[in-house]
C-alpha positions as CSV (number, residue, x, y, z in Angstrom):
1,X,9.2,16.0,12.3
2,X,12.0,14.8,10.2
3,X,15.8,15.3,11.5
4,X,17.1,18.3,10.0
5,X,21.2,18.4,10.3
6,X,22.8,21.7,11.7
7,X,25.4,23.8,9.1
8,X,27.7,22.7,12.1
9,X,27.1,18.7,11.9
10,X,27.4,19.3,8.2
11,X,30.9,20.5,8.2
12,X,31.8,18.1,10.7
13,X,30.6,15.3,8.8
14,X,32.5,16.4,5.4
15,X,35.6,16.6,7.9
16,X,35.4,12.9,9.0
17,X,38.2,10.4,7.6
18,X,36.5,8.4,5.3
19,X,36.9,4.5,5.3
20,X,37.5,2.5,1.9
21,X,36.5,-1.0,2.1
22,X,37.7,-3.0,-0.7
23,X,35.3,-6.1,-1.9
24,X,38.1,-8.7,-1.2
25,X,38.1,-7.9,2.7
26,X,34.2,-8.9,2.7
27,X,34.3,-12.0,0.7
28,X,36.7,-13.8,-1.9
29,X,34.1,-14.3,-4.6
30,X,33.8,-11.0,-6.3
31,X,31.5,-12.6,-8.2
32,X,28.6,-11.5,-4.9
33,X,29.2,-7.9,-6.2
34,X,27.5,-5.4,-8.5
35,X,25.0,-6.5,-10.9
36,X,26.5,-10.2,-11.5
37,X,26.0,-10.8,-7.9
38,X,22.3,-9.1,-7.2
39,X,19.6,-11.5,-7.0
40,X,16.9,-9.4,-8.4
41,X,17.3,-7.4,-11.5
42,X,15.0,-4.2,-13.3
43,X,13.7,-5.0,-17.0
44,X,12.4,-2.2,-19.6
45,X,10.9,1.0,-17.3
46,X,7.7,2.1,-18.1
47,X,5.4,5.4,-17.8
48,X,1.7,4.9,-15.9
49,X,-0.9,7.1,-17.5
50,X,-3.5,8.1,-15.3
51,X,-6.9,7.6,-16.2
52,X,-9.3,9.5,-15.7
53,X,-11.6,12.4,-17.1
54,X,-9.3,15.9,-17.1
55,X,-12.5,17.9,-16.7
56,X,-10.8,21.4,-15.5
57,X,-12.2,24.4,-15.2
58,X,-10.3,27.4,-14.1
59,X,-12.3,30.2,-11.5
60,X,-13.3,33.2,-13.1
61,X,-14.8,35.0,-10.0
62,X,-17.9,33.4,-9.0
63,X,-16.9,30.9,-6.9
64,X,-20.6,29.7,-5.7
65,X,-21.5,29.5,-9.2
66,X,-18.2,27.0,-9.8
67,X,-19.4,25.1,-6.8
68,X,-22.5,24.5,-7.9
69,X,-21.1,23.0,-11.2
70,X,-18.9,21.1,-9.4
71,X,-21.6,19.4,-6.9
72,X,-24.4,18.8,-9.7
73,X,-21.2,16.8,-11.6
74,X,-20.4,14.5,-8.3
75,X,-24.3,14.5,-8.0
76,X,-24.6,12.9,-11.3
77,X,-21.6,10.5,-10.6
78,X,-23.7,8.9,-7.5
79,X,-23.0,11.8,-4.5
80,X,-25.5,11.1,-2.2
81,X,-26.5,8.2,-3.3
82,X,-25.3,5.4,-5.5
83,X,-21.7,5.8,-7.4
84,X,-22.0,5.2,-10.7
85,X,-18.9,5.0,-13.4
86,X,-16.6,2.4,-10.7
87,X,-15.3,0.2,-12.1
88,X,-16.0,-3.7,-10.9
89,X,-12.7,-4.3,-9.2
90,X,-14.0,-7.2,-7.4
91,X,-13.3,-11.3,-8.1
92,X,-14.2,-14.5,-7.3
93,X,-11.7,-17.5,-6.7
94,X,-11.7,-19.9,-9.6
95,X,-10.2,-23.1,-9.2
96,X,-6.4,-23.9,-8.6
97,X,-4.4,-26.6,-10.1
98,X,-2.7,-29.0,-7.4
99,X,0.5,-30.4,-9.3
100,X,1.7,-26.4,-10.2
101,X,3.3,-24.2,-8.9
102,X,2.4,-22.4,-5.1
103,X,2.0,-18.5,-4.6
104,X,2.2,-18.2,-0.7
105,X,0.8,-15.2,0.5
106,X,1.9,-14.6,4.3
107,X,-1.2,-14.1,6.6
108,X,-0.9,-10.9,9.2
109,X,-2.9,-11.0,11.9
110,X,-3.6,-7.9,14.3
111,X,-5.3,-8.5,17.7
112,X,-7.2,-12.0,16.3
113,X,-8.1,-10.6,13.2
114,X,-6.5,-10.8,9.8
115,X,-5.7,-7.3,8.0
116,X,-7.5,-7.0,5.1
117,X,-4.0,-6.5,3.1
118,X,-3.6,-10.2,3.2
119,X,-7.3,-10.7,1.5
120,X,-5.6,-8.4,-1.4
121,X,-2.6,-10.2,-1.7
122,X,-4.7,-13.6,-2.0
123,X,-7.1,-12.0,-4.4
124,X,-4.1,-10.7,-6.7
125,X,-2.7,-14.6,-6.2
126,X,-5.2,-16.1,-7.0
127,X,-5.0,-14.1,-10.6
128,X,-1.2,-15.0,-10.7
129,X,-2.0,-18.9,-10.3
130,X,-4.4,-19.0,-12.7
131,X,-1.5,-17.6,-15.5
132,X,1.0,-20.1,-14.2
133,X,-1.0,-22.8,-14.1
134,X,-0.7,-23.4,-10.0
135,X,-2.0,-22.9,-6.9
136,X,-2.7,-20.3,-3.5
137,X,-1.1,-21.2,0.0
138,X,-1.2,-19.3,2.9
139,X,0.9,-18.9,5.3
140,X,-0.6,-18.8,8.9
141,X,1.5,-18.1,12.0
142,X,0.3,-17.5,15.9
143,X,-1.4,-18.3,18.5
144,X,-4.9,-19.7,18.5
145,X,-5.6,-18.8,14.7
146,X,-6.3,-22.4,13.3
147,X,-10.1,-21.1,13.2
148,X,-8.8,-18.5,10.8
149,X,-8.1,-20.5,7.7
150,X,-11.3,-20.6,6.8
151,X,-11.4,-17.5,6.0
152,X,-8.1,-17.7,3.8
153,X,-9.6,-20.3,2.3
154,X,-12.5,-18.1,1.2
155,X,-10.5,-16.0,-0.1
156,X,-8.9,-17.8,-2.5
157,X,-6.2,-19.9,-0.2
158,X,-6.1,-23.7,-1.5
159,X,-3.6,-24.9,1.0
160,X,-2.9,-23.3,4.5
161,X,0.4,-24.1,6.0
162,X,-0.2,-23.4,10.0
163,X,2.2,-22.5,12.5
164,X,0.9,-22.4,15.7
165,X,1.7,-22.3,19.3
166,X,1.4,-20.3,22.2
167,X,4.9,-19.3,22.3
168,X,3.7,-17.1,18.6
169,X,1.2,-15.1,20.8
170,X,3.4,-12.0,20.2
171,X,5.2,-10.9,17.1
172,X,8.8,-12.2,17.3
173,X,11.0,-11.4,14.3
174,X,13.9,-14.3,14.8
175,X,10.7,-17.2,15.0
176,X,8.8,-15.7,12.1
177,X,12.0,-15.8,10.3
178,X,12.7,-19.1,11.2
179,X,9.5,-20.7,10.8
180,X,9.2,-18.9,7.3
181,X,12.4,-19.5,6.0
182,X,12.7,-23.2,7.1
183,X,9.0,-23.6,5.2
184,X,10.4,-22.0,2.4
185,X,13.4,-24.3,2.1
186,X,11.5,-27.4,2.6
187,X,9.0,-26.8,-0.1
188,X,10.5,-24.6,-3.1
189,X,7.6,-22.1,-3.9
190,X,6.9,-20.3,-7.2
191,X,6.9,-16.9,-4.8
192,X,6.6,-15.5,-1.5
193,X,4.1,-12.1,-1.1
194,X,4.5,-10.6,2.4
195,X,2.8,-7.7,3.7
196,X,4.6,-4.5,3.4
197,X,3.9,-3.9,7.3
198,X,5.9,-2.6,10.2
199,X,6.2,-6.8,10.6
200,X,6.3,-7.6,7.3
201,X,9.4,-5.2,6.5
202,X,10.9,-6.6,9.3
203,X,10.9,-10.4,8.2
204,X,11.1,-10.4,5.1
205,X,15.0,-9.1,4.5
206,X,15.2,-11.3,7.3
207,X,14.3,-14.4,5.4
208,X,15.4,-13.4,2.2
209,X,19.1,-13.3,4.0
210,X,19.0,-16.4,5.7
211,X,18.0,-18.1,2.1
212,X,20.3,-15.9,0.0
213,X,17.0,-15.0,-2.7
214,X,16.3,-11.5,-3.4
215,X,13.1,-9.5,-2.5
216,X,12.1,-6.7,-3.7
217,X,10.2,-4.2,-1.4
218,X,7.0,-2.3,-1.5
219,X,5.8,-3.2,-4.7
220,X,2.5,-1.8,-5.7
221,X,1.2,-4.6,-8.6
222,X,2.5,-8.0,-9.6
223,X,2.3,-9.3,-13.4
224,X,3.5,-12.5,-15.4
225,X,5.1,-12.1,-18.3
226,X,5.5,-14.1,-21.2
227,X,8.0,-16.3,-20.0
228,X,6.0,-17.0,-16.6
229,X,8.2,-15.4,-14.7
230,X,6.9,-12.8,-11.4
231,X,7.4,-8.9,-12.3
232,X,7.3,-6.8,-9.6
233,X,6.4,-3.4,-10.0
234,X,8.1,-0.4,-8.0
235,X,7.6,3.5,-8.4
236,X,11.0,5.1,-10.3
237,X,12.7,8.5,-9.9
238,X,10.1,10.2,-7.8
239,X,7.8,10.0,-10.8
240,X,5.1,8.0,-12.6
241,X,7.7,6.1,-14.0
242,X,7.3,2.2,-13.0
243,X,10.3,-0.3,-12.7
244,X,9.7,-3.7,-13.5
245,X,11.8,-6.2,-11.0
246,X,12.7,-9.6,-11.7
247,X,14.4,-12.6,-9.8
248,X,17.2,-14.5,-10.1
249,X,16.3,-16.6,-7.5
250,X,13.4,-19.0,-6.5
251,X,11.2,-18.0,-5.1
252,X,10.3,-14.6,-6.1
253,X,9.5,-12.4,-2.6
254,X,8.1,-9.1,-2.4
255,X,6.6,-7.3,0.1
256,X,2.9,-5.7,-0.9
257,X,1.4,-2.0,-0.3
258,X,-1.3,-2.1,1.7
259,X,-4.5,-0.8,-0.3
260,X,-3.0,-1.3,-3.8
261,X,-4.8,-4.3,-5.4
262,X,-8.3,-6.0,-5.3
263,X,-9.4,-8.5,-2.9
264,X,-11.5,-11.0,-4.2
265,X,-14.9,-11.9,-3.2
266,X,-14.3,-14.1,-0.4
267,X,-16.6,-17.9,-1.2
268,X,-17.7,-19.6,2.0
269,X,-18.2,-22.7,0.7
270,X,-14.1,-23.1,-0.6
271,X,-12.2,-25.5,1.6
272,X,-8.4,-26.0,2.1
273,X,-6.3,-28.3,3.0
274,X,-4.2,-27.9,6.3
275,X,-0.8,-28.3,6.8
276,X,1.0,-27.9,10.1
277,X,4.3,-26.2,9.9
278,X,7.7,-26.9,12.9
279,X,7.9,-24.8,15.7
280,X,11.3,-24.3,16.9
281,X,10.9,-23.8,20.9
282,X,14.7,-24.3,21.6
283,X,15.7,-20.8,22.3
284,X,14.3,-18.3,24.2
285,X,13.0,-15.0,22.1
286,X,15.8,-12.4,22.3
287,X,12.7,-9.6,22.5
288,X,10.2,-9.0,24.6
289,X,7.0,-6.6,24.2
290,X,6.9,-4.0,27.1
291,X,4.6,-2.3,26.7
292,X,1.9,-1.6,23.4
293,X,-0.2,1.8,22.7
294,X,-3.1,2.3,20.5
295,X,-2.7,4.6,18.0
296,X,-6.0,7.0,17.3
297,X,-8.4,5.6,14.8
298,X,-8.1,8.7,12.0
299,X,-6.0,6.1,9.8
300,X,-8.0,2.8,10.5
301,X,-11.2,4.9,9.6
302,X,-9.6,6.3,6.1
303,X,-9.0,2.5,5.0
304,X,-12.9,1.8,4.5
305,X,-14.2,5.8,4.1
306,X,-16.3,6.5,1.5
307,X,-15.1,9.9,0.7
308,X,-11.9,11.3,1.7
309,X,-10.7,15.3,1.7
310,X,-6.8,15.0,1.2
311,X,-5.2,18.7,2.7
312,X,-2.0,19.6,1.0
313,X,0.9,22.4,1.7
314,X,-0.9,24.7,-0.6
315,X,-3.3,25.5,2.5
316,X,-0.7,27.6,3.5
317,X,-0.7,27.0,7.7
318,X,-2.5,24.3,9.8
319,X,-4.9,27.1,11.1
320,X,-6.9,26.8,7.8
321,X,-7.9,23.7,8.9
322,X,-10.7,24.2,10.1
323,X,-11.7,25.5,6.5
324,X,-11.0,22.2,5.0
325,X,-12.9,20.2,8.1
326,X,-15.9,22.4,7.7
327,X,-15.9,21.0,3.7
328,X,-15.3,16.9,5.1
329,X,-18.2,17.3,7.4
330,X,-20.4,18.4,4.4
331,X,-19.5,15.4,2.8
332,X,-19.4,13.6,5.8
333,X,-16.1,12.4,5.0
334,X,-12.7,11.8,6.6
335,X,-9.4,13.8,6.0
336,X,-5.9,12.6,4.8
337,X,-2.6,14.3,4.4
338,X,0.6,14.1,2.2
339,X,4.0,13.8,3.7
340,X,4.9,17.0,3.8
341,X,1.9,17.8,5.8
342,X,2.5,15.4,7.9
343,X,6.0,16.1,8.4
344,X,4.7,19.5,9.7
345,X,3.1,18.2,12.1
346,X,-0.1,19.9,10.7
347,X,-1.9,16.2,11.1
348,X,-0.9,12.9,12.6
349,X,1.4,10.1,10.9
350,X,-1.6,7.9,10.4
351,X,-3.4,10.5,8.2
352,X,-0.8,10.2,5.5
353,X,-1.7,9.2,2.2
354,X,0.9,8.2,-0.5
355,X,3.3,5.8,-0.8
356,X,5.2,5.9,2.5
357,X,1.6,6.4,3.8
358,X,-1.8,4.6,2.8
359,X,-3.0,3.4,-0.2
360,X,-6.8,4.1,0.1
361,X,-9.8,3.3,-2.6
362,X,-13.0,5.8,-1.7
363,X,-15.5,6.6,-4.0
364,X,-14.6,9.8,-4.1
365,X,-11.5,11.6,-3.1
366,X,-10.7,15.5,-3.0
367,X,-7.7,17.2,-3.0
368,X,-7.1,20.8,-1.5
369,X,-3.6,22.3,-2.3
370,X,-2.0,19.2,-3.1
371,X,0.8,19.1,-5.6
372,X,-0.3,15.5,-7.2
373,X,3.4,14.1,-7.1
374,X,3.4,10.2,-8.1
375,X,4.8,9.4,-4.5
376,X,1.3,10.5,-3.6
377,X,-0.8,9.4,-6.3
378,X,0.3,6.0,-5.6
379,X,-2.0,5.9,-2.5
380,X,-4.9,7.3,-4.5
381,X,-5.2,5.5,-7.4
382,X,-7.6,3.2,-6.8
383,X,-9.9,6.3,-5.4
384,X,-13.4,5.9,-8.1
385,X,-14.1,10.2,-9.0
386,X,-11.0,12.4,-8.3
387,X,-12.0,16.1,-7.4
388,X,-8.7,18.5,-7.2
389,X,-8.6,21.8,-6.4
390,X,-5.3,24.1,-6.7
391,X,-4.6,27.8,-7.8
392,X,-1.4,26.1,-10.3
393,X,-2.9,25.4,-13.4
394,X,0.4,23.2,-14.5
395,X,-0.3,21.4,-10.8
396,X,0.7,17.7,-11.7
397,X,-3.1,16.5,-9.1
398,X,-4.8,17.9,-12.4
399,X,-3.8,14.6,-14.2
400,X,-4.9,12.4,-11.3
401,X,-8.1,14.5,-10.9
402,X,-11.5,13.5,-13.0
403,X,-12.5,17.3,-12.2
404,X,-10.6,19.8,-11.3
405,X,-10.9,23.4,-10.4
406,X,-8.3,26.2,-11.1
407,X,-8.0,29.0,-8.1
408,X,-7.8,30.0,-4.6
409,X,-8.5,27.5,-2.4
410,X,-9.5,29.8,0.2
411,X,-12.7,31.1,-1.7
412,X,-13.7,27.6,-3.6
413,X,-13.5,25.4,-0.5
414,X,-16.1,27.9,1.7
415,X,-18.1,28.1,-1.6
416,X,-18.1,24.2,-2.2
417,X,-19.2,23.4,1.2
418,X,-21.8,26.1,0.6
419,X,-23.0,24.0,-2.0
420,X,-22.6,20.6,-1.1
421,X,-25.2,22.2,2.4
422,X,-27.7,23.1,-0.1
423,X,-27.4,20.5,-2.2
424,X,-28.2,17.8,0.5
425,X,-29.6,19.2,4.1
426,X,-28.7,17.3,7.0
């Protein structure tokens, strides 16, 4: 659960002597403060319109009769069999120009395997290039992974700059950084796209640092505007309000959501060139791993479900659960949270869907008693049919949802499942 500060450590706190720091003690240039001195800045804000169909219809008493409305709609969108109405989101690399400009997309690789946020990164590069005229590297780093870049290369990768050594076996933030940031400097790239990872995160404010560039974190979609400069798109004020970042520093970094953009469809017969990159073995790693645990596969299994049930606060205690459960196995789907479920404790970390959580893309994804705040919308955009369910008419999930029913939870979830049994027998 999330700390929670005591009235006592409250008024302690306010009680503390407060140290003033003036700029001057930290540096003689004022000119490395405030706005003249940030290396990233925000353009024109914007407002995201979800779309999506509105259909809502509010309960009038018979629940089962709502259900059954509700199923013969998702039956006609492709429930229980083939979805219909999804859009293509899907690519294939086109060529790359040599003598342009290089995206480098940094590879992560989990346990041998790369993490299918890096094939999103290089499918969204790949897009990039082609508006700038240049070309897709990838950055590989580890231990036995050469075999690997034929699979980057597939997926859109024209160059793979390789790092690797036994000494990289285990994730070591000072050699990524150094590796990274001594590539970086060598070669001058267009931009840098890392993934926004428990890694990631850690490197990349590492690197940016070390090369005085800015980064901007968590985006969730990448554009080039008209002057062919990277914009970097971040969530504003807790709302669907979108912040377009620039830089004022070569090259552009940002770290990527997982689950937020389109990979491409990979090509096995692209090839790419190899290039080896320094490894630095003159100091000894100042870490070491102790010991690692694996987590329960809940989350792993929401990144490739089909369907999804997302539970919300408006279930009112984690003993209507099984409720909810009963409703994912009739769809034979998997369940996700929001934060403050999570924070709750009602289901694991991993569950979590939003944007301090997943970003998922199922073809269809219900909501039971969840608010529909952007913070969580993020990590369902990409879903294809949106079903919501919540007793608050004004409920902001309604603009998220292409159907929607207005009422108790507690009789339209029973009645649904109902439904959905009849509907298709197991």
């Amino acid at each position: 659960k999330p700390g929670r500060a005591t009235p006592e450590q409250i008024q302690a706190a306010k009680n503390k002597t407060i140290e003033v720091i003036e700029p001057r003690a930290l540096a003689s240039d004022l000119n490395l403060f405030g706005l003249a001195g940030s290396p990233t800045w925000v353009t024109e804000i914007y407002t995201i319109e979800p779309k999506r169909k509105h259909i809502v219809r509010t309960l009038n008493g018979d629940a089962d009769a709502a259900a059954q409305v509700v199923v013969r709609d998702l039956m006609e969108e492709g429930l229980f069999g083939e979805w219909k109405n999804r859009a293509p989101e899907n690519f294939s690399p086109g060529d790359q120009n040599w003598q342009g400009d290089a995206i480098w997309v940094v590879a992560e690789i989990i346990e041998g395997k790369i993490r299918p946020v890096t094939f999103e990164m290089l499918g969204r590069a790949t897009q990039l290039a082609e508006k700038i005229n240049g070309y897709v590297a990838a950055v590989l780093i580890g231990d036995n992974v050469s075999h690997l870049a034929k699979t980057l290369a597939a997926y859109g990768a024209t160059k793979v700059l390789l790092a690797e050594d036994a000494t990289l076996a285990a994730y070591d933030p000072e050699i990524f950084t150094t590796i990274l940031a001594n590539a970086i400097r060598a070669r001058n790239p267009y931009a840098v796209l890392i993934p926004s990872t428990a890694n990631g995160r850690d490197f990349a404010p590492r690197v940016a640092a070390r090369l005085n560039i800015g980064l901007t974190g968590d985006v969730i979609g990448l554009e080039i505007d008209d002057q062919k400069r990277l914009v970097q798109l971040k969530p504003a004020f807790g709302g669907n309000i979108v912040a377009p970042i620039l830089s004022q520093t070569r090259p552009a970094m940002a770290t990527i959501r997982p689950g937020l953009l389109p990979s491409a469809v990979p090509d096995p017969e692209r090839k790419a060139q190899i290039e080896k990159l320094a490894v630095e073995k003159t100091r000894a790693p100042r870490t070491r791993v102790i010991a690692t645990e694996v987590i329960a596969p809940e989350g792993i299994e929401l990144d490739r479900a089909r369907i999804i049930v997302t539970v919300g606060m408006g279930i009112g205690t984690p003993e209507n659960l099984p409720v909810v459960r009963a409703l994912a196995a009739a769809l034979d789907a998997r369940i996700g949270a929001t934060r403050r479920v999570v924070d709750a404790g009602w289901l694991p970390r991993q569950q979590q869907i939003g944007l301090t959580g997943r970003a998922v893309a199922p073809h269809l994804y219900v909501t039971v008693g969840v608010s529909g705040k952007f913070n969580h919308a993020v990590g369902m955009q990409r879903a294809g049919i949106v079903l919501a369910i919540n007793n608050n008419p004004e409920a902001e999930i309604f603009k998220h949802a292409d159907y929607g029913i207005v009422g108790d939870w507690a009789m339209i979830v029973p009645a649904l499942t109902r439904a959905l049994v009849a509907a298709h027998p197991k």
